[in-house]
N, C-alpha and C positions, 0 to 999 in steps of 0.2 A: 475768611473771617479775620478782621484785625485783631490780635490776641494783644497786644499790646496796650496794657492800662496805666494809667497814672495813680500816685498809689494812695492818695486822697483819696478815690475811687472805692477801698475798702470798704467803705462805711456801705454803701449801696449793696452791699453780702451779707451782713451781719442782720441777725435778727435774734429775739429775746427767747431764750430756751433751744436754743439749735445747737447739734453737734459740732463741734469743730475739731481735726485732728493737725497738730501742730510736731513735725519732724523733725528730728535734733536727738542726743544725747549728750545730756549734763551739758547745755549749752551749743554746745558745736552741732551745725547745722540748723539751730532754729531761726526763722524768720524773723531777726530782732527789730528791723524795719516794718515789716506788718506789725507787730503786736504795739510797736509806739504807737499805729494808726488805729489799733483798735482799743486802746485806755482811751485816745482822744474821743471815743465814741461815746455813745450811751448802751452800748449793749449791756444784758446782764443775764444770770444763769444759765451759763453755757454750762455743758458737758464736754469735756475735755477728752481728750484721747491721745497718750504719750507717753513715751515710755517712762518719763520721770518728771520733773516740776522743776528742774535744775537745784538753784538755792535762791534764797531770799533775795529779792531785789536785781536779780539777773535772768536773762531768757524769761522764760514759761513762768519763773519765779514772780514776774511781776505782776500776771493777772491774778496771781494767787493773792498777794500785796493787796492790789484793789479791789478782791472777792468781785471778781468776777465770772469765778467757778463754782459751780456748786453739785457739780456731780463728777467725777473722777474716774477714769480707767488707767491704770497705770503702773507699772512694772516694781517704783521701790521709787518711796517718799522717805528717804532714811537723810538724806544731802540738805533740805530744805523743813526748817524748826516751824515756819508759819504754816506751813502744806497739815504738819503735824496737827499742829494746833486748831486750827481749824475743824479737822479732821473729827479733834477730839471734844471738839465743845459741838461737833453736829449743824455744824453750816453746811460742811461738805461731804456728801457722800461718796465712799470711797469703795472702787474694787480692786484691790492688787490682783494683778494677772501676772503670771510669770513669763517672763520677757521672750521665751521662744514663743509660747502659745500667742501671746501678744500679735507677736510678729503673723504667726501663721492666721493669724482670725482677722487680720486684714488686709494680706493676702488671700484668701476666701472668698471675699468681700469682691476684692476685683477681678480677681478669676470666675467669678462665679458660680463657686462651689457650697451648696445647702449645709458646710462644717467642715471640721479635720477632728479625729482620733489623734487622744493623746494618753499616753501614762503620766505623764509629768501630772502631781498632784492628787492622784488617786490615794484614798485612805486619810485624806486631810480636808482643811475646810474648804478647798478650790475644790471638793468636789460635790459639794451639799448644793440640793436643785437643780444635778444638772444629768441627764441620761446618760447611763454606763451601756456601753457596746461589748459584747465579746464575741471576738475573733477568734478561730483557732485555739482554743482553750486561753484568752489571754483576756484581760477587761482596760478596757478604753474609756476615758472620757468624750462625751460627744460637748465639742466647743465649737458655738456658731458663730457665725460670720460679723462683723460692727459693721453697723449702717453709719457713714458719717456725712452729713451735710456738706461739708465745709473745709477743706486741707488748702495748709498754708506750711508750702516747703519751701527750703532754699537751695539754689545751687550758684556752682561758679560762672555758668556760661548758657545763652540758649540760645539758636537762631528765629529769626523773624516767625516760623513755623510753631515753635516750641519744643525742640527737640530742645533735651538739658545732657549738661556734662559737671559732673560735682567735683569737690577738688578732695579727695582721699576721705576720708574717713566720713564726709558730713553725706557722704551715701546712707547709712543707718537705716533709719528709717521713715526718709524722704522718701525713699524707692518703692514701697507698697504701698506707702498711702498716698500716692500721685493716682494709682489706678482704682483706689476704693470709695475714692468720695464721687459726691454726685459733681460737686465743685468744683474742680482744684487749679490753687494760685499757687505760683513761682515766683519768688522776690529771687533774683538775679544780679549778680555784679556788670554782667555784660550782653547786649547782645549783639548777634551780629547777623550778614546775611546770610540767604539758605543757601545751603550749598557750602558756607566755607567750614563745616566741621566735618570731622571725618566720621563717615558714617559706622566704621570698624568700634568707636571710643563712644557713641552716643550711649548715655544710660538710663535715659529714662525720654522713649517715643512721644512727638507731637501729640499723639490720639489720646493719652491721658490729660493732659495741658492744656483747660482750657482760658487763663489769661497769664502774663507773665508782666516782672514789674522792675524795672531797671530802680535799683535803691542804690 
């Protein structure tokens, strides 16, 4: 299969009320080439999935901008005043998840695991509506898995296959949510042929990847 799209191509993924999960923190690693392609859209209330919103008018900050979001999963909207605001006048529903749980409930998702047990958050309001487990004399939160339509990561480099290689840090959390979406798009600095990366350095397998987008 040609995994290879052009990235005008975006718009044909997008649909009105769909998850989408966009990988980055505070900017670095987000798809800043897809998201120009999806303001040019008409999409509108998505549900976001991310560890953060960046800040106003940069990354993730922008569909915030054009309330494009209207329902939020997200680790800490503290960096970005419109995310706030929004927030607070009740356009956007918001769930703060705490950033390990985050991480693990979409890995879950593509591991395909029915949850992960956590302490983090017990006795607070992350744990209201949600099944307490105890283990060995100990009580767990049971935190399940995000379904997400739609992931839009970036990395430094793919080959023709879709194998990806990130350039330091913008690994984050591109890396689990390549394998939990039903979707998932790669906006790319490069690609090249198969074969010329080395297989020891790949970090995120063709079998999650299914189109990629030289930006």
């Amino acid at each position: 299969m040609e995994k290879q799209i052009q990235i005008h191509q975006i718009s044909e993924f997008l649909k009105d009320g769909m998850t989408i999960a966009i990988g980055g923190f505070m900017g670095c690693g987000n798809a800043h080439n897809i998201i120009d392609e999806i303001l040019k859209s008409n999409v509108k209330n998505l549900t976001l999935i991310a560890t953060d919103t960046a800040r106003d008018g940069y990354g993730i900050g922008r569909l915030i901008d054009d309330r494009r979001i209207t329902k939020l999963l997200a680790s800490h909207i503290g960096t970005n005043k419109e995310t706030q605001k929004q927030v607070i006048e009740g356009f956007i529903e918001l769930e703060l998840v705490p950033q390990g749980t985050l991480a693990e409930r979409i890995r879950a998702t593509g591991a395909g695991l029915g949850g992960v047990l956590t302490q983090t958050g017990l006795g607070t309001e992350v744990q209201e509506g949600k099944e307490v487990i105890s283990i060995n004399g100990k009580d767990y939160i049971l935190e399940l898995p995000i379904q997400i339509d739609l992931a839009f990561i970036s990395a430094q480099k793919a080959d023709e296959a879709g194998n990806l290689v990130f350039n330091g840090a913008t690994r984050n959390f591109n890396v689990p949510m390549a394998g939990a979406a039903k979707v998932t798009i790669a906006e790319v600095e490069e690609i090249v042929k198969n074969g010329q990366l080395d297989p020891n350095f790949i970090h995120t397998p063709f079998i999650y990847i299914n189109h990629i987008i030289k930006a």
